[in-house]
ZAKEVEX-977595 format. One record per residue (C-alpha): residue number from 1; residue in three letters; z, y negated, x negated. Coordinates in steps of 0.2 Angstrom, whole numbers, padded with zeros to 4 digits. Each point is the difference from the previous one (the first is absolute). Layout:
<recs>
+-----+--------+-------+-------+-------+
! num ! residu !    up ! north !  east !
+-----+--------+-------+-------+-------+
! NUM !    ala !     Z !     Y !     X !
...
+-----+--------+-------+-------+-------+
</recs>
This chain:
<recs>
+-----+--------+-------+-------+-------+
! num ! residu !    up ! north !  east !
+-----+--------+-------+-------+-------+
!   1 !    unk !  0036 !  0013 !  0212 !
!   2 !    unk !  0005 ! -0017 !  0007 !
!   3 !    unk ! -0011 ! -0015 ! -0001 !
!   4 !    unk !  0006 ! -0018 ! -0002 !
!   5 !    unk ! -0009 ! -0016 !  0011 !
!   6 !    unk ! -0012 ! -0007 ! -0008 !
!   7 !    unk !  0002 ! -0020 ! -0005 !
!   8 !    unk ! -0014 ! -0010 ! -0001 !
!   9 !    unk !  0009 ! -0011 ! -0012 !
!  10 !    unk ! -0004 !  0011 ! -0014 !
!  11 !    unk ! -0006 ! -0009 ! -0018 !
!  12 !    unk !  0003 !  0017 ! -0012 !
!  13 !    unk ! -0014 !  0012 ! -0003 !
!  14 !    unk ! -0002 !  0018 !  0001 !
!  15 !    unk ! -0005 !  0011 ! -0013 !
!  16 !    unk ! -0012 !  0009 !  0011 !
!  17 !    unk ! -0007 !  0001 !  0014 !
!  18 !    unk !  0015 !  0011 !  0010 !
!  19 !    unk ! -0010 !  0016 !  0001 !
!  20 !    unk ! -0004 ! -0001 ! -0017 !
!  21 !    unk !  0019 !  0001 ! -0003 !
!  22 !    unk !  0003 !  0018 ! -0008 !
!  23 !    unk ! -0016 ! -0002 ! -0010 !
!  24 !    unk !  0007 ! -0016 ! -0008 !
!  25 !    unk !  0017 !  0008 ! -0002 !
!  26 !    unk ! -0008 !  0016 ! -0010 !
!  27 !    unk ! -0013 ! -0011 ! -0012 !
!  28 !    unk !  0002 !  0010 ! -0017 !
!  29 !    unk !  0008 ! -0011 ! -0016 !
!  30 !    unk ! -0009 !  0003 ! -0017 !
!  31 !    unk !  0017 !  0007 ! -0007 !
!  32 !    unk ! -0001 !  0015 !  0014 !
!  33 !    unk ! -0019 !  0006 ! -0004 !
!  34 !    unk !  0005 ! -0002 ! -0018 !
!  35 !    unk !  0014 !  0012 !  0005 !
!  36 !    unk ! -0011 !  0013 !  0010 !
!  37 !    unk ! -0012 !  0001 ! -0011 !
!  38 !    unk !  0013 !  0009 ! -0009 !
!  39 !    unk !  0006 !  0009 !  0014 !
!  40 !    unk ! -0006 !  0019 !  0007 !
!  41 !    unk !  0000 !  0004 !  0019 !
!  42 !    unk !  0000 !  0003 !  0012 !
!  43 !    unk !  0012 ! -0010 !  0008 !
!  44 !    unk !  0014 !  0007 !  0013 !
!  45 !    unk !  0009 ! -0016 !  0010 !
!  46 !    unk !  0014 !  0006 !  0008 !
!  47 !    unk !  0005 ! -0009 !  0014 !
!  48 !    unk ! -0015 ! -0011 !  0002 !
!  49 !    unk !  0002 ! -0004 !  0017 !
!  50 !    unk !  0016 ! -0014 ! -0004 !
!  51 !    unk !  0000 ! -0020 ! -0003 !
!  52 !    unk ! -0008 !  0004 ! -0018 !
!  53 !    unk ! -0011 !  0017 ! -0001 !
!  54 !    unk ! -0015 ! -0008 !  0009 !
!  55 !    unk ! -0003 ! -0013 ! -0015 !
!  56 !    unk !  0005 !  0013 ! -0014 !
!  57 !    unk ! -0012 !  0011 !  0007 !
!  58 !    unk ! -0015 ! -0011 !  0000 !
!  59 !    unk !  0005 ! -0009 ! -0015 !
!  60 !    unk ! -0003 !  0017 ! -0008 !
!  61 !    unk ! -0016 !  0002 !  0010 !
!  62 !    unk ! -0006 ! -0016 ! -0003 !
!  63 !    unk !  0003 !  0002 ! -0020 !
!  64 !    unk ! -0008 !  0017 !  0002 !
!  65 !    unk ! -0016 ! -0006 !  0007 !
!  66 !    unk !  0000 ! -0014 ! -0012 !
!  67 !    unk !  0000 !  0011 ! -0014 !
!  68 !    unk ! -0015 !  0013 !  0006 !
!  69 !    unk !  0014 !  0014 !  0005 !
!  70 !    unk !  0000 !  0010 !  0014 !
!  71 !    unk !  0018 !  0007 ! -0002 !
!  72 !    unk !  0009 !  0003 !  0016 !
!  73 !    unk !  0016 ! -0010 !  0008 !
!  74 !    unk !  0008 !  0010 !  0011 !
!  75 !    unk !  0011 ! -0008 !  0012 !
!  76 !    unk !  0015 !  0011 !  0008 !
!  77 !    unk !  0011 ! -0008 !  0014 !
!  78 !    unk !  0004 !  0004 !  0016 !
!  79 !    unk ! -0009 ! -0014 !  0006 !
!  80 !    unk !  0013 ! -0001 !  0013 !
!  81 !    unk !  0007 ! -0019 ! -0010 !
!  82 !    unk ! -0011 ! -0016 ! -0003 !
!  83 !    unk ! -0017 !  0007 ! -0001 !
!  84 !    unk ! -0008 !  0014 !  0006 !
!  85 !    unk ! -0016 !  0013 ! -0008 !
!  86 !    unk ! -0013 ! -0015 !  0005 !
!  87 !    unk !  0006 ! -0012 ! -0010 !
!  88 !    unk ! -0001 !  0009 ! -0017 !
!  89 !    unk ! -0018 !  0012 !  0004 !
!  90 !    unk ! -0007 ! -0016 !  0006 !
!  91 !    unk !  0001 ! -0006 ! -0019 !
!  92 !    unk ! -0005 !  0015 ! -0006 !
!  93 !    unk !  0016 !  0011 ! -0003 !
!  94 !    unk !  0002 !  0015 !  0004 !
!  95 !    unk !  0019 !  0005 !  0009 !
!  96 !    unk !  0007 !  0014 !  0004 !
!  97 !    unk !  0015 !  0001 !  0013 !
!  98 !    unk !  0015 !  0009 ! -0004 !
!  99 !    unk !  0019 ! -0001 !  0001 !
! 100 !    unk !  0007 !  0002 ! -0018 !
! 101 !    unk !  0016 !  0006 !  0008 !
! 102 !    unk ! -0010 !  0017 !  0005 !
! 103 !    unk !  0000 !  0013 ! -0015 !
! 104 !    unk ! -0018 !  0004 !  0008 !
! 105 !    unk ! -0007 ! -0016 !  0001 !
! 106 !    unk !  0008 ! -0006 ! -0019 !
! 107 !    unk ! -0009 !  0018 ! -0007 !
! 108 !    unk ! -0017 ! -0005 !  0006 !
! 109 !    unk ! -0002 ! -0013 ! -0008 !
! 110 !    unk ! -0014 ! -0001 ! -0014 !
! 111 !    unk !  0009 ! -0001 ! -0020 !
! 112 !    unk ! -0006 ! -0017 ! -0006 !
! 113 !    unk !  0004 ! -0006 ! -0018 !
! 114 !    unk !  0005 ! -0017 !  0007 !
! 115 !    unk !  0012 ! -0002 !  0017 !
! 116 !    unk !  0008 ! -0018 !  0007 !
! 117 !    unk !  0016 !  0004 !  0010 !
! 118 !    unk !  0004 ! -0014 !  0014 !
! 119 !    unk !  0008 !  0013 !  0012 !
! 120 !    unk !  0016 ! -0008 !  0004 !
! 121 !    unk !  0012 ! -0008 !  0017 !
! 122 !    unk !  0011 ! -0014 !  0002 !
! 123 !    unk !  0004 ! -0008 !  0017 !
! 124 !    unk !  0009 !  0008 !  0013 !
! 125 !    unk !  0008 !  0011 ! -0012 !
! 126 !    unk !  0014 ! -0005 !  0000 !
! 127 !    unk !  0002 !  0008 !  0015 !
! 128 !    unk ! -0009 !  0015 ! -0006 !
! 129 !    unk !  0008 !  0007 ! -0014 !
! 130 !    unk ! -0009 !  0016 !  0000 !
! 131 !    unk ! -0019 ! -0008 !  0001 !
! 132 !    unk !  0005 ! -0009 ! -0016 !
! 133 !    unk !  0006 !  0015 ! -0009 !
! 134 !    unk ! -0017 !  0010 !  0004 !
! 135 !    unk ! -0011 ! -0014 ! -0003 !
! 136 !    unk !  0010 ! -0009 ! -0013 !
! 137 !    unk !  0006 !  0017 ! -0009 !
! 138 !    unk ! -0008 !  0016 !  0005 !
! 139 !    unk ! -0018 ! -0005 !  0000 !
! 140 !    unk !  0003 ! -0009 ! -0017 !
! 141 !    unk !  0003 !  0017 ! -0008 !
! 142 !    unk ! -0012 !  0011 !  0010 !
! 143 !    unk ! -0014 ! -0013 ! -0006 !
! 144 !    unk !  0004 !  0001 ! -0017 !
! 145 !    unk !  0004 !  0019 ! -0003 !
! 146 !    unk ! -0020 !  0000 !  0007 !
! 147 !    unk ! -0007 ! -0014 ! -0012 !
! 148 !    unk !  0009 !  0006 ! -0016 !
! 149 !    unk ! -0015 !  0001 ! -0008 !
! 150 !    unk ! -0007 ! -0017 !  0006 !
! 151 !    unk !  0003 ! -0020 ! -0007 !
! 152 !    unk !  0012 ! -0005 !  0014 !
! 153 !    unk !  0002 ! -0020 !  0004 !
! 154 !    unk !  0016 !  0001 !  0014 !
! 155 !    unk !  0003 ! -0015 !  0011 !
! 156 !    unk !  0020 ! -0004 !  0000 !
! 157 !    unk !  0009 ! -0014 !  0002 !
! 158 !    unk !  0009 ! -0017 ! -0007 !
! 159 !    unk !  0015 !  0007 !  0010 !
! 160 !    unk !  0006 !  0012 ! -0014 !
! 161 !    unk !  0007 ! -0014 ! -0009 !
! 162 !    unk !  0016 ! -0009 !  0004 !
! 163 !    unk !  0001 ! -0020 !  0006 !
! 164 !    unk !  0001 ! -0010 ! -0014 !
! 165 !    unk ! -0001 ! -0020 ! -0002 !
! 166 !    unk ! -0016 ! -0011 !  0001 !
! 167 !    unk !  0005 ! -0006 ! -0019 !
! 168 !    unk ! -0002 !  0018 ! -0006 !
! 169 !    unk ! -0020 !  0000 !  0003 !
! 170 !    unk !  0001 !  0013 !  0010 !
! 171 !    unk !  0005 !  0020 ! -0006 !
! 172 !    unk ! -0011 !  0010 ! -0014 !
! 173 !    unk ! -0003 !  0017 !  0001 !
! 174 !    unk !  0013 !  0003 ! -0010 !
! 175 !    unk !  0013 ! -0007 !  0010 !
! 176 !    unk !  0010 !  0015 !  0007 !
! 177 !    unk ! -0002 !  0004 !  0019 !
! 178 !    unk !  0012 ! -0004 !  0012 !
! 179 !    unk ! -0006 !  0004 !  0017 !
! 180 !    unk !  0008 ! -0012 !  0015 !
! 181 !    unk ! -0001 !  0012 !  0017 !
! 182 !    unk ! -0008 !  0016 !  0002 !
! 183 !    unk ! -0019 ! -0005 !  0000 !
! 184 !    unk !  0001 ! -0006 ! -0018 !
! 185 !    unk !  0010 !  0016 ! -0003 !
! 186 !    unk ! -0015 !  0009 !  0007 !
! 187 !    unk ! -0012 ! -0009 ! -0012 !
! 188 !    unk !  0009 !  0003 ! -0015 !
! 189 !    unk ! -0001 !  0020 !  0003 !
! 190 !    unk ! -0018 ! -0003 !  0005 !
! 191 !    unk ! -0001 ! -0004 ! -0016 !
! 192 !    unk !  0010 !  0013 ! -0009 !
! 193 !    unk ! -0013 !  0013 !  0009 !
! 194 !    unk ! -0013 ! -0007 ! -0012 !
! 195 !    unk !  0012 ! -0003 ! -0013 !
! 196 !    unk !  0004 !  0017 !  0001 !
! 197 !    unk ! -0020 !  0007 !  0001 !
! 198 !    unk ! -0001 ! -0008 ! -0015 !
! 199 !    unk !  0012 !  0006 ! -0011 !
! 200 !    unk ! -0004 !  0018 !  0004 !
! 201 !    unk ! -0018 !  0000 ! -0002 !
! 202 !    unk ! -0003 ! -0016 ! -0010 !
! 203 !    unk ! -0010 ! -0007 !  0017 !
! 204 !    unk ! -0004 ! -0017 ! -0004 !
! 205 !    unk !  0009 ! -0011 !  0013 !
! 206 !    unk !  0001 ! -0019 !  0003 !
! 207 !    unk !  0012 ! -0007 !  0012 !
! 208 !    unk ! -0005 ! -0017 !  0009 !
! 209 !    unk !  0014 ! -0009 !  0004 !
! 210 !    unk ! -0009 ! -0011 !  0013 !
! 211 !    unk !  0009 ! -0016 !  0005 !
! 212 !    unk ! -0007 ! -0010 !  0016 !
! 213 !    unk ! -0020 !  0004 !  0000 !
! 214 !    unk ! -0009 ! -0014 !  0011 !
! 215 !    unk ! -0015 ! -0001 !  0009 !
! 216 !    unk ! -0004 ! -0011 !  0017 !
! 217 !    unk !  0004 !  0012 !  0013 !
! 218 !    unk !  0017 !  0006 ! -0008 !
! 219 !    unk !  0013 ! -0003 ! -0012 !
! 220 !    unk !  0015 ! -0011 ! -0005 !
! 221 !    unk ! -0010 ! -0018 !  0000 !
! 222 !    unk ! -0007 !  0004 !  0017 !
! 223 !    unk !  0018 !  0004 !  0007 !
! 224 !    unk !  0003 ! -0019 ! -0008 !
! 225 !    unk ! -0014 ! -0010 !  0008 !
! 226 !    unk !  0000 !  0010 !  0016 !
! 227 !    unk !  0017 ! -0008 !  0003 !
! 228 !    unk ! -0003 ! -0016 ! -0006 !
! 229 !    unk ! -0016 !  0001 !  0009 !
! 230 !    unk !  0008 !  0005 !  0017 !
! 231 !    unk !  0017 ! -0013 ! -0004 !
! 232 !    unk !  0009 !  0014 ! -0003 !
! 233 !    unk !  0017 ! -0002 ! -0012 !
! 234 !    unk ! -0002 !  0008 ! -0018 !
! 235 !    unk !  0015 !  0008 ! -0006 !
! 236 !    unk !  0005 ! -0004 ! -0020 !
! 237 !    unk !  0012 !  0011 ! -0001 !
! 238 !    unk ! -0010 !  0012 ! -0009 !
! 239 !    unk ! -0008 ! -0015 ! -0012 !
! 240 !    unk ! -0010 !  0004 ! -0014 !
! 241 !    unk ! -0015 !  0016 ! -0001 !
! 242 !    unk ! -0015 !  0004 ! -0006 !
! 243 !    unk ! -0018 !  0002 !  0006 !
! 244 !    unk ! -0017 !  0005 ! -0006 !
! 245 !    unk ! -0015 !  0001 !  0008 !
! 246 !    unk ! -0008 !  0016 !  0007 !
! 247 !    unk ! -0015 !  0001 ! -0011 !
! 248 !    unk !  0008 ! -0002 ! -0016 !
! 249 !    unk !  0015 !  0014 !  0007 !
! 250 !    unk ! -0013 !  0010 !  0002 !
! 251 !    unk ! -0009 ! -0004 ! -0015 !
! 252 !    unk !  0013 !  0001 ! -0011 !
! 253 !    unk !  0005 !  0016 !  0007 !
! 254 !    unk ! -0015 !  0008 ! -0005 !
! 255 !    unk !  0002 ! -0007 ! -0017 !
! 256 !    unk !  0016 !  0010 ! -0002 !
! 257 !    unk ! -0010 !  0018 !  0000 !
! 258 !    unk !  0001 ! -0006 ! -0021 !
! 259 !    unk !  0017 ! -0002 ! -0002 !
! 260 !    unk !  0005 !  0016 !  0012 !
! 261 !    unk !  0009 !  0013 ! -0013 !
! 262 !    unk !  0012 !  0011 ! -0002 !
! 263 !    unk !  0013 ! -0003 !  0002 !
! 264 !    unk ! -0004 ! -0010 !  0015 !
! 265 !    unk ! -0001 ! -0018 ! -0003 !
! 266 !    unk !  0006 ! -0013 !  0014 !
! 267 !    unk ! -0009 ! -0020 ! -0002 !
! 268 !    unk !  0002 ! -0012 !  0011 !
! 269 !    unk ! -0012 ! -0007 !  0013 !
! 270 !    unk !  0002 ! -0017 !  0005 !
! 271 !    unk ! -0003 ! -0019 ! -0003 !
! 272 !    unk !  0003 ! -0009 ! -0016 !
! 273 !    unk !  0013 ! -0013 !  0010 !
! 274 !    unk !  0018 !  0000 !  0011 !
! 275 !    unk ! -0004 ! -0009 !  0014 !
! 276 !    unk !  0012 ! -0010 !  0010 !
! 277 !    unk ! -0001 !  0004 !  0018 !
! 278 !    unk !  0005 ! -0017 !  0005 !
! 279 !    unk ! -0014 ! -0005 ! -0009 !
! 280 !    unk ! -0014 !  0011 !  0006 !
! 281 !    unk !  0006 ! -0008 !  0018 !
! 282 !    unk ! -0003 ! -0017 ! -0005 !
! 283 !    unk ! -0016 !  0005 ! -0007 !
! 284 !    unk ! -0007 !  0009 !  0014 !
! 285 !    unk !  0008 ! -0015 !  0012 !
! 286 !    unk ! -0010 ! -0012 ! -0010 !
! 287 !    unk ! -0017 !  0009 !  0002 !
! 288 !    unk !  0000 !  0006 !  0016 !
! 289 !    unk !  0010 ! -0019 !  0006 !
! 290 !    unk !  0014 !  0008 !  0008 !
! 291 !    unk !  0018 ! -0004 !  0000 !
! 292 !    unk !  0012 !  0012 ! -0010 !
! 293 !    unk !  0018 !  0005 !  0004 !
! 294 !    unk !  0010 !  0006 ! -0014 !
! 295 !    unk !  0016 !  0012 !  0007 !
! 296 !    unk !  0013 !  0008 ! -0012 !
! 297 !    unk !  0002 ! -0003 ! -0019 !
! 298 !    unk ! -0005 !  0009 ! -0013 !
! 299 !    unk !  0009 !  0016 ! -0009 !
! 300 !    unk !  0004 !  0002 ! -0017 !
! 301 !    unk ! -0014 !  0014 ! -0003 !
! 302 !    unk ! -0015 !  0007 !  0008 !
! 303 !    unk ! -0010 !  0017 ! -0003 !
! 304 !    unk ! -0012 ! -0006 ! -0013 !
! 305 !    unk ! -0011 !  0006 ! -0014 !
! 306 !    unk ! -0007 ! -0007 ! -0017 !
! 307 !    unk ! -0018 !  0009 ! -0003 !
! 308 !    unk ! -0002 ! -0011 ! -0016 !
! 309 !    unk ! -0003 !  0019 ! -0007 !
! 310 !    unk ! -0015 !  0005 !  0012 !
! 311 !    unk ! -0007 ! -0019 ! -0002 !
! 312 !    unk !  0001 !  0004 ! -0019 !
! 313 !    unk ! -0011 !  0015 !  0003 !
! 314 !    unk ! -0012 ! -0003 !  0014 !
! 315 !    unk !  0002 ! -0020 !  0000 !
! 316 !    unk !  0008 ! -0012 !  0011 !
! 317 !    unk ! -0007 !  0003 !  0021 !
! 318 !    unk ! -0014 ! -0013 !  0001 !
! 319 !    unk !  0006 ! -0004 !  0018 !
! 320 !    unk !  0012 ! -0017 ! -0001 !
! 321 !    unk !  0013 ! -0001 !  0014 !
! 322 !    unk ! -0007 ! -0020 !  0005 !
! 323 !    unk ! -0017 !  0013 !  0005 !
! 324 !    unk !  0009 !  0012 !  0011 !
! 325 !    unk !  0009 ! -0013 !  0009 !
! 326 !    unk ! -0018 ! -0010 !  0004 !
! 327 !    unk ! -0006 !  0016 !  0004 !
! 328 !    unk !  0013 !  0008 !  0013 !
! 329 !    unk !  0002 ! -0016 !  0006 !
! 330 !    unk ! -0018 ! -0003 !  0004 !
! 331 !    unk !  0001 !  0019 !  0006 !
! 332 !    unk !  0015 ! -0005 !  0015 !
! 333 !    unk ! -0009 ! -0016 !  0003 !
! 334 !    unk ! -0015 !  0009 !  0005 !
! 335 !    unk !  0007 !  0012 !  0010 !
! 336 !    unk ! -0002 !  0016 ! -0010 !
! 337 !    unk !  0010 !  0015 !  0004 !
! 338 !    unk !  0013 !  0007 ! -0013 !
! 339 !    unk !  0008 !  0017 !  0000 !
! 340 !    unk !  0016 ! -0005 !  0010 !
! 341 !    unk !  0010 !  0009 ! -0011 !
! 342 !    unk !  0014 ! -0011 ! -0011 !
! 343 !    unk !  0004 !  0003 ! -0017 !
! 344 !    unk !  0019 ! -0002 !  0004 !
! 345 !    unk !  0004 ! -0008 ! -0017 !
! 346 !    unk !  0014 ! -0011 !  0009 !
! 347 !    unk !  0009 !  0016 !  0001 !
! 348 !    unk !  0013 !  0003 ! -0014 !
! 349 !    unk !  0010 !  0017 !  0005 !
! 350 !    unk ! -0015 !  0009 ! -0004 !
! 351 !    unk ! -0001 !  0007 !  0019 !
! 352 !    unk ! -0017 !  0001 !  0006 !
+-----+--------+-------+-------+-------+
</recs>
């Protein structure tokens, strides 16, 4: 982790005390215990131990607990990323440790009639082609010859689809893939693993195409206001994304276990709006009083998604972009660690 200077100049509020930060970040909507009411475990998240599988998992706790059930969460990692075994048991989540590379360690693992899949690397593999196809590919399809008969909610990517212009809204899940460098090629058979799963045995599958998930300690906003907080130049060249906050990812993730089918069904996951880069600097240098330097100018088109249909289904995130920018900024100006780990959305050769 790396943790910025605190500045006592601060005027934006947290939304919790820091320590209180994955409790906030997990707080169940009314949509999702709607959802598990409906919905049988136990529950298998594999992967757990990323940027995302600590809220999923206690979301699903959370809900759990609220609704008098005492099904298990069963959180598999390596523990060897983010988080390790503590982090999760201290919540009240069971884990288990296993590489689902291993034949022996997949094999164990208990059947569940419901299975999140977040198993999946990005950086440095662009200098490590074979890490991605074993992680990317081969575990994909080990993981869902051995949940065929479970409801499978598999984390992908916003990567799978081509650039296309800011005008367009963003590309539907019907837009045809186009991957741009091998990562995004390594999503898009990630997928077909499921994809395929699914057609054989009519597992239901839904495939969230997750663009930009943002909390304080992470994600494609903090890579914007840490620069402008530290003076640093923000690069338009890549101008225009999309951002949603964690909680409503993860929420809204959860709400897909309804619309998994077969065959499998890819949605979107992201924010209702195409954000302008040079904005969101200006913004953050207005709230946190800093300078901003603008380099570069703007491409013709950007990796974005339109999650109008999700928004349709599970209603629009009830995070506004204005709040994540007072929060994260409120976050820097206190001093509060982040992940040290950059989302990279300036790059555009899709080498990561």
């Amino acid at each position: 982790m790396s943790v910025v200077s605190p500045d006592s100049t601060s005027a934006s509020r947290l939304p919790c005390r820091p320590e209180e930060l994955d409790d906030f970040l997990s707080q169940p909507t009314p949509r999702v215990i709607e959802v598990l009411k409906r919905t049988p475990g136990p529950f298998i998240i594999l992967g757990a131990a990323g940027k995302i599988g600590l809220h999923l998992s206690l979301m699903l706790r959370r809900t759990l607990d609220l609704l008098g059930r005492t099904d298990r969460v069963l959180a598999v990692s390596r523990f060897g990323t983010l988080r390790d075994r503590a982090a999760f048991e201290q919540r009240g989540i069971e884990t288990h440790a296993c590489d689902l590379g291993e034949d022996s360690g997949l094999n164990a693992l208990p059947d569940a009639p419901t299975v999140f899949f977040l198993a999946g690397v990005k950086f440095g593999t662009a200098a490590s082609p074979g890490l991605l196809h074993t992680v990317n590919v081969d575990i994909p399809h080990r993981v869902a010859r051995k949940f065929a008969q479970s409801r499978i909610v598999a984390f992908s990517s916003g990567c799978v689809y081509p650039f296309v212009t800011p005008a367009s809204g963003g590309a539907r899940e019907d837009t045809p893939s186009a991957p741009v460098g091998e990562y995004a090629a390594s999503c898009i058979a990630r997928e077909q693993a499921f994809t395929e799963v699914a057609a054989a045995h009519g597992t239901p599958v839904a495939l969230v195409r997750l663009n930009y998930s943002t909390e304080l300690r992470y994600g494609l906003l903090v890579d914007i206001g840490q620069s402008v907080f530290a003076g640093r130049s923000i690069d338009v060249t890549t101008g225009h994304v999309n951002v949603i906050w964690q909680t409503d990812a993860v929420a809204h993730s959860i709400q897909c276990l309804e619309v998994a089918s077969a065959p499998a069904v890819p949605i979107n996951i992201t924010g209702p709006e195409t954000l302008s880069v040079r904005d969101l600097a200006h913004r953050f240098g207005a709230v946190l009083k800093r300078p901003v330097t603008i380099t570069g100018v703007e491409a013709g088109t950007a990796w974005l998604n339109n999650a109008s249909h999700s928004h349709r289904l599970f209603g629009l995130p009830l995070t506004s972009v204005d709040q994540m920018i007072q929060w994260i900024s409120a976050w820097l100006q206190q001093g509060g660690e982040t992940w040290g780990k950059p989302t990279g959305f300036e790059r555009r050769d899709g080498r990561f």
